[in-house]
C-alpha positions as CSV (number, residue, x, y, z in Angstrom):
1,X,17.4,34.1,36.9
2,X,13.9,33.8,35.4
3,X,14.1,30.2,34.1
4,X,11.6,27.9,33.1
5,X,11.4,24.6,31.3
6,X,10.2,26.3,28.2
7,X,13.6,27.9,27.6
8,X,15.6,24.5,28.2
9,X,12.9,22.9,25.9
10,X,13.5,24.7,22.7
11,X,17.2,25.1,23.0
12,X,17.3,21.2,22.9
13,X,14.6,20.7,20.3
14,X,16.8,22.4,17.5
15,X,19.8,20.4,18.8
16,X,20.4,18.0,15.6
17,X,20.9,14.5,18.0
18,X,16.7,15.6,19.3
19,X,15.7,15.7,15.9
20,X,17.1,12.3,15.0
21,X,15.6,10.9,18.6
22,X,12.1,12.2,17.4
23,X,12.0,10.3,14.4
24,X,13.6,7.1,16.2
25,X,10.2,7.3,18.7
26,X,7.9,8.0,16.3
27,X,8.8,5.0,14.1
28,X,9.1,3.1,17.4
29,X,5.1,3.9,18.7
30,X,4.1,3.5,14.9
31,X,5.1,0.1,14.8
32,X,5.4,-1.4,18.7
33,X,3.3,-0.9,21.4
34,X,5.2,1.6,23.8
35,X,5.2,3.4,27.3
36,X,3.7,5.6,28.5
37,X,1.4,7.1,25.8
38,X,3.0,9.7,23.9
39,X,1.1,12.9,25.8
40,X,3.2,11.5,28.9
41,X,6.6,11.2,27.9
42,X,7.1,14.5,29.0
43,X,5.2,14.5,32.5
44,X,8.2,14.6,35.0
45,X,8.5,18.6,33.1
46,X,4.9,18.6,32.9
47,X,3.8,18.2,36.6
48,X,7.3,19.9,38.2
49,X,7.5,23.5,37.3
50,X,11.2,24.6,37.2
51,X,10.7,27.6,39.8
52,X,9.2,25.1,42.3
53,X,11.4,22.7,41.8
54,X,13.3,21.5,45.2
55,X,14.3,17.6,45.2
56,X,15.6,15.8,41.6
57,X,14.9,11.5,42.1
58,X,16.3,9.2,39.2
59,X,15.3,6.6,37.7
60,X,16.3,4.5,34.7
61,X,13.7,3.7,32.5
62,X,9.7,3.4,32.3
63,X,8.2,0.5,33.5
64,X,7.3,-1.9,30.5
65,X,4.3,-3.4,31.2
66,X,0.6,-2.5,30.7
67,X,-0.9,0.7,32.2
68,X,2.1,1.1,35.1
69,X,3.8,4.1,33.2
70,X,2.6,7.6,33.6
71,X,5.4,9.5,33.0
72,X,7.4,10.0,36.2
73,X,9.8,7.2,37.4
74,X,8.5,5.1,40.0
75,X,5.0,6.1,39.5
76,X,1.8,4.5,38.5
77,X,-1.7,5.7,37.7
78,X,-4.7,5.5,40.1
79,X,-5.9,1.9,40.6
80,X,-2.7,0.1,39.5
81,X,-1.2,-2.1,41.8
82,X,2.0,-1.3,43.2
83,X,5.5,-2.2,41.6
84,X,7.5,-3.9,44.2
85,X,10.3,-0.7,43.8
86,X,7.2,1.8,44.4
87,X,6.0,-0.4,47.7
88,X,9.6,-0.5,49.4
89,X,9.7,3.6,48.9
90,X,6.4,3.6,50.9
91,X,7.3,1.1,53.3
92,X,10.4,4.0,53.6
93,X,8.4,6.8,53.9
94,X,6.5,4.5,56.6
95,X,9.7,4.1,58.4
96,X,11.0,8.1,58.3
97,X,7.1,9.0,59.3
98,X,4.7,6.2,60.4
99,X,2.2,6.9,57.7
100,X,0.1,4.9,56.4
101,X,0.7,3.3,52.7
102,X,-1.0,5.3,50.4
103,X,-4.3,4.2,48.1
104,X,-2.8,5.1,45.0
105,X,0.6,4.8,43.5
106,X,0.4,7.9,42.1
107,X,3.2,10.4,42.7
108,X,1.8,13.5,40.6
109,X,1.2,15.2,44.0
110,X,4.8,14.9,44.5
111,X,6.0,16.5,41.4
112,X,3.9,19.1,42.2
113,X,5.0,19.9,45.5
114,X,8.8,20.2,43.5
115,X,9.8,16.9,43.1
116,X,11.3,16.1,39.9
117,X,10.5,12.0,39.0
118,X,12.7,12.0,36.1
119,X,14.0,8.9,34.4
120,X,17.1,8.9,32.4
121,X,15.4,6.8,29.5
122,X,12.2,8.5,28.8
123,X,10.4,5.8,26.8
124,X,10.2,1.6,26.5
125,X,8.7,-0.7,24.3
126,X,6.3,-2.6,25.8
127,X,7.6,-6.3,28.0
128,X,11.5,-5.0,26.6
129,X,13.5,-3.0,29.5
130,X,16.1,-1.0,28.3
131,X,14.5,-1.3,24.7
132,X,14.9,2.5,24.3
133,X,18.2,2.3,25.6
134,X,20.9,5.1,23.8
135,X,18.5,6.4,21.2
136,X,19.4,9.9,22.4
137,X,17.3,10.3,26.0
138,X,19.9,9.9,28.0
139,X,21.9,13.3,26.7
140,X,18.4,15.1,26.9
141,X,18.0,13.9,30.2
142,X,21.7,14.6,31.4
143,X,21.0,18.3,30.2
144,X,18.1,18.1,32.1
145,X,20.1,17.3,35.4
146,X,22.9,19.7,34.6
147,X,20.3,22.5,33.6
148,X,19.1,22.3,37.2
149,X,21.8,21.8,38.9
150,X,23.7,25.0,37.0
151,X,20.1,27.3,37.6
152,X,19.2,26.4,40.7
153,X,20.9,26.3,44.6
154,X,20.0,24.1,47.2
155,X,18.5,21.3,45.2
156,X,18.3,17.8,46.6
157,X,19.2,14.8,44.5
158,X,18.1,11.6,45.6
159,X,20.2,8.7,43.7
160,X,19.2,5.0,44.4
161,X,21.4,2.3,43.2
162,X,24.2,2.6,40.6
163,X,22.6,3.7,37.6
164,X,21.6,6.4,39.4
165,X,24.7,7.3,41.3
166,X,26.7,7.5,38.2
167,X,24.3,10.7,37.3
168,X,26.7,12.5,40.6
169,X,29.4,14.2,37.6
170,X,26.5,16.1,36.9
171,X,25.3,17.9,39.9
172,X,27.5,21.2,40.0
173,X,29.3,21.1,43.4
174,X,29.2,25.0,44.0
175,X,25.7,25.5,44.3
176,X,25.4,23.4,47.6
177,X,23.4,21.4,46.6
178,X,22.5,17.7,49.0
179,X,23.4,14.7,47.3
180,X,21.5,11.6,49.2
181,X,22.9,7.7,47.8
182,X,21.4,4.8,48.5
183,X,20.6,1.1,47.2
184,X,17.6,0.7,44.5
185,X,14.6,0.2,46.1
186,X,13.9,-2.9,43.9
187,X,13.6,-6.2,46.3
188,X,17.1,-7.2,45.0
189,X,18.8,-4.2,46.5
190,X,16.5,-2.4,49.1
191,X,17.6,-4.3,52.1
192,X,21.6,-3.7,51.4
193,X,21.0,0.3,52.2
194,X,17.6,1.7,51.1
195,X,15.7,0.8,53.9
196,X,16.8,2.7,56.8
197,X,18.5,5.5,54.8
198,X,15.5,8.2,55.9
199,X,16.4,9.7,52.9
200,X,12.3,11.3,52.9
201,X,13.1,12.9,56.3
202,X,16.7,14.4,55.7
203,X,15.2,15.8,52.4
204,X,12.6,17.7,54.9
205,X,14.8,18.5,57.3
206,X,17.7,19.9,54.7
207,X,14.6,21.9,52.7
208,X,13.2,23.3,56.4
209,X,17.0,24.4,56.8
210,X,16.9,26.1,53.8
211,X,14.2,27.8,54.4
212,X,11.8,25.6,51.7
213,X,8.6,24.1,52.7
214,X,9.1,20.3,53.0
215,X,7.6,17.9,51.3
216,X,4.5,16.0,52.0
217,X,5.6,12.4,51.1
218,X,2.3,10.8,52.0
């Protein structure tokens, strides 16, 4: 089926609950200081075309301080220090590959390779987590996951920690696609079963299987 994210898109913009979440954001970046800027809230779509898309990773909601959120969960932009949760997924990929860390925190590369860095709350007000908390993201984002899960075969679905893993109802069980759980890789929770999952290397070797290019996580 020829899908893309611009027919998903407009379906849910005339849904009534979108409507009343676009005027809840809009009053919310005219009168706090919010994240990411508004031309990124939509960057995980942005950066991950829907026919390329081969691995889904959730997250919760941006990060809430200055100049870390770009758009696509556990990403920051060029120059930005690393978030503690972004370093323990490189020290992962580290493990699954011996590669070096990276020099930027980055992950657009990623998304564009197929990897969809979606979080289920889309927006935050700036030094408040959770501040955007059931405003209405969390159904768009659900349709997201079940629009990709219903359109596409063979996806993989990375869920760290609980938040995350309660995302599984979702994932339509007929279209084989690889459900991968772990712990968050926050500091709290990466040692329990995050580190040592290789989550990065049987996402590769389940795409090569399917006959997908892997992903280069470096």
């Amino acid at each position: 089926m020829n899908y893309d994210w611009r027919i998903f898109l407009k379906k849910e913009w005339n849904q009534p609950y979108f409507r009343r979440l676009m005027k809840l954001i809009h009053m919310e970046y005219n009168n706090f200081i919010c994240f990411p800027e508004k031309e990124n809230i939509l960057s995980s779509l942005k950066y991950c075309p829907f026919q390329e898309l081969k691995v889904v990773i959730l997250g919760q909601d941006p990060y809430y301080k200055e100049n870390q959120a770009d758009g696509l969960c556990f990403s920051v932009p060029n120059g930005v220090p690393f978030p503690p949760s972004l370093r323990n997924i490189f020290v992962e990929i580290n493990n699954c590959f011996n590669n070096s860390f990276p020099s930027s925190g980055s992950l657009i590369h990623w998304a564009k390779q197929g990897v969809l860095l979606l979080n289920s709350i889309l927006t935050v007000r700036r030094g408040s987590p959770g501040s955007h908390k059931n405003m209405g993201w969390e159904f768009f984002t659900d349709q997201i996951i079940r629009t990709v899960s219903n359109e596409k075969k063979n996806i993989v679905f990375l869920l760290w920690g609980k938040y995350a893993q309660k995302k599984t109802f979702l994932i339509n069980s007929l279209h084989n696609h690889y459900i991968l759980k772990a712990s968050h890789p926050s500091p709290f929770s990466a040692h329990l079963s995050f580190f040592g999952s290789k989550h990065f290397l049987k996402t590769n070797e389940f795409l090569d299987k399917k006959g997908k290019k892997p992903i280069i996580w470096g």
